[in-house]
ZAFI-584664 format. One record per residue (C-alpha): y, x, z; residue in three letters. Coordinates in steps of 0.25 Angstrom, whole numbers, plus 5000, padded with zeros to 4 digits. Layout:
# residues N
YXZALA ...
//
This chain:
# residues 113
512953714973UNK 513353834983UNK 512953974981UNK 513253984994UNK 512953895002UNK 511353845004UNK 510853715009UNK 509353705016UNK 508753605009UNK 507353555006UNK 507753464993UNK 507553554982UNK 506353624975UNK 505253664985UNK 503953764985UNK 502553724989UNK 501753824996UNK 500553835005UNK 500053975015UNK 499254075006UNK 497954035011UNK 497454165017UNK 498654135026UNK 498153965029UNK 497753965042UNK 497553815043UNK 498053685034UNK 498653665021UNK 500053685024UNK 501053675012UNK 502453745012UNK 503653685005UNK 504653785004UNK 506153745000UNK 506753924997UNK 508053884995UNK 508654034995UNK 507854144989UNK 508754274986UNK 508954434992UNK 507554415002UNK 507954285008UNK 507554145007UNK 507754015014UNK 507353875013UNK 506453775020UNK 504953785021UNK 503953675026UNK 502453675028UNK 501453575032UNK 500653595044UNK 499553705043UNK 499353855048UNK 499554005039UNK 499554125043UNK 501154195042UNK 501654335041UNK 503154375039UNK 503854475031UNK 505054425031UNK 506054365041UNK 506154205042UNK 507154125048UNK 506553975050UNK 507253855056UNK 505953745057UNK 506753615053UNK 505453525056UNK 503853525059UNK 502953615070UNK 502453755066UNK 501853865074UNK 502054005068UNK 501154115077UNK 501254255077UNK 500054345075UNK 499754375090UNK 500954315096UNK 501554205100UNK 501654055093UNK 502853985091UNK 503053845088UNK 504253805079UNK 504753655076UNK 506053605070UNK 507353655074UNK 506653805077UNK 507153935072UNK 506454065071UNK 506454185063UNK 505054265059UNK 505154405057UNK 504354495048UNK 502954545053UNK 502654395058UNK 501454355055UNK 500554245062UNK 500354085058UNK 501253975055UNK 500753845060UNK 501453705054UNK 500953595063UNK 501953515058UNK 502453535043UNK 503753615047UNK 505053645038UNK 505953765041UNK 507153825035UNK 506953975031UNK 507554105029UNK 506754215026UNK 507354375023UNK 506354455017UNK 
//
């Protein structure tokens, strides 16, 4: 194995998770997150929720690269923006509004702390 060289993948050992439920705005959803790098603030991986509705808030900076599904992420007294496979974005830190999954949706992540 490379110490190197990463490959993106979801076939290992994978975390279950759910939004704290002062931050549930609607649903159940469930989070599978597969953190595949984790060392000096950043980590990557793939993460994917089933539908529902929480509230967000950024500290951190997040690059994310939808792979499949239908979200809508909000900000707090701004604008909405839909996000489907093949999408890219970065969210900064201080944002803070909803994510919306009304498809379960899969990303790939990069997040520096």
């Amino acid at each position: 194995m490379s110490e190197t060289f990463l490959r993106i993948t979801t076939d290992g050992p994978a975390e279950a998770d759910h939004p704290p439920a002062d931050r549930l705005i609607a649903g159940s959803p469930q989070f599978t997150t597969w953190n595949l790098e984790e060392r000096d603030g950043l980590y990557c991986g793939t993460w994917r929720s089933t539908p529902g509705k929480w509230k967000i808030r950024y500290d951190e900076w997040e690059y994310c690269r939808i792979l499949d599904g239908h979200s809508i992420i909000a900000e707090d007294g701004g604008e909405a923006f839909e996000v489907r496979a093949g999408d890219s974005f970065v969210l900064r830190p201080g944002f803070s509004g909803t994510w919306e999954v009304i498809e379960t949706t899969t990303k790939e992540y990069v997040i520096r702390l």
